[in-house]
C-alpha positions in Angstrom: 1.3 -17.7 -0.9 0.2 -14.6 0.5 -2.2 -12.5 -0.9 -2.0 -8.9 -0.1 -5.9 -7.4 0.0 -7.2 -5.0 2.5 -8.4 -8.6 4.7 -5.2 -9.5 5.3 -3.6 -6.2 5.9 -6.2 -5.6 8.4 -5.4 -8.5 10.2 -1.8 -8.4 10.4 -2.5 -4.7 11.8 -5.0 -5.8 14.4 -1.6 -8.2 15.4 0.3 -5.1 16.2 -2.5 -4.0 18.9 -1.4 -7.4 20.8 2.4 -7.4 22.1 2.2 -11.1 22.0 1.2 -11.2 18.5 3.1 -8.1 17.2 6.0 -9.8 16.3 3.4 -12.1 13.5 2.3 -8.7 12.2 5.5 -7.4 11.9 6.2 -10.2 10.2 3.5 -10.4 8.0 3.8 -6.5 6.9 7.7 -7.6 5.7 6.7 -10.3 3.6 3.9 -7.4 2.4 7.2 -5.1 1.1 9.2 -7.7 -0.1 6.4 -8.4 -2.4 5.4 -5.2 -3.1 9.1 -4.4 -3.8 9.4 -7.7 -6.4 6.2 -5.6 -8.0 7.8 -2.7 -8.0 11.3 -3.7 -9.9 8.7 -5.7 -12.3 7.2 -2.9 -13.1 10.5 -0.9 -14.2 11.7 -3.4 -15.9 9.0 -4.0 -18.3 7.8 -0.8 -18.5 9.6 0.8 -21.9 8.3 -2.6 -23.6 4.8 -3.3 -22.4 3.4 0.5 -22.1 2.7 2.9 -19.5 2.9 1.2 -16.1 3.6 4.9 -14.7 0.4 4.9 -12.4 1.0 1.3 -11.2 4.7 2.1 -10.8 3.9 5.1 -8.7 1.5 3.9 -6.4 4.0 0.9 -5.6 6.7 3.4 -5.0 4.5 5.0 -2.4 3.3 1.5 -0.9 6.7 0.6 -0.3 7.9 4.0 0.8 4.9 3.8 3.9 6.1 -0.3 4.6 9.6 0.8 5.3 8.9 3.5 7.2 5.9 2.1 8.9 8.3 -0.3 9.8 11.3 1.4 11.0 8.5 2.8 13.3 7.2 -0.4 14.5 11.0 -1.9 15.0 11.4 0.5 17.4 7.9 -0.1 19.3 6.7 3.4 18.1 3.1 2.5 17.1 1.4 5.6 17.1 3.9 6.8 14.6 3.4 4.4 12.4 -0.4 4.5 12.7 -0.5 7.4 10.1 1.5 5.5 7.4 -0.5 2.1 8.2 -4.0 4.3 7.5 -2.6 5.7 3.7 -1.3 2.3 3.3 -4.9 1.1 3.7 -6.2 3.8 1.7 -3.8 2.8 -1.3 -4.7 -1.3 -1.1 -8.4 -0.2 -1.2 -8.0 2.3 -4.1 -5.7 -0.5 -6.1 -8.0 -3.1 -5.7 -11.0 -0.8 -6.7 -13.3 -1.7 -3.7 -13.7 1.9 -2.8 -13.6 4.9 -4.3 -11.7 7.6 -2.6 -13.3 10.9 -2.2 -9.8 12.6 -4.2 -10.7 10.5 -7.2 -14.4 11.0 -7.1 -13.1 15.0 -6.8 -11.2 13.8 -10.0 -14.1 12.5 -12.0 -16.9 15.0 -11.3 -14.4 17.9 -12.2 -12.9 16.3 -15.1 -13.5 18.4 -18.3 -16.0 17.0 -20.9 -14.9 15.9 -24.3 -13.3 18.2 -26.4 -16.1 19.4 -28.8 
């Protein structure tokens, strides 16, 4: 089973720096959106009965979003198009699995109001 963490996105985007290994990564970032897509039709579907999944939801949509265009890019051997998309992308998997906090959400936090009085 795959897991998708920021370990193995990194190294099926250190395959894409190797044409004889591209092909693997390419690979390997489909498998990524298929996933990510099952996620994302999950989370729809059992959103009006299990809460607010809206934050989840949206960050999938955006995932996927960079994977199929990332991709469209790659298909077509246009790497440093896609190397924009694949750097967000990496952003996002860090920020979902909490291993690093982005500058934007420590912006977030420090500006945030105080409770109401």
């Amino acid at each position: 089973m795959l897991m998708i963490n920021i370990d193995t996105f990194n190294q099926a985007r250190a395959r894409l720096d190797d044409p004889a290994t591209r092909r693997k990564g390419i690979e390997v970032l489909r498998r990524m959106l298929d996933i990510k897509q099952a996620h994302l039709w999950r989370s729809d579907v059992i959103a009006p009965c299990c809460g607010n999944l809206g934050g989840f939801a949206c960050q999938l949509s955006e995932e996927t979003q960079l994977l199929e265009k990332a991709l469209s890019l790659l298909d077509k051997d246009d790497l440093d198009g896609a190397k924009p998309m694949l750097d967000r992308l990496a952003q996002l998997i860090v920020y979902g699995m909490g291993q690093k906090e982005t500058p934007d959400l420590i912006q977030r936090l420090t500006n945030s109001p105080g409770p109401a009085q």
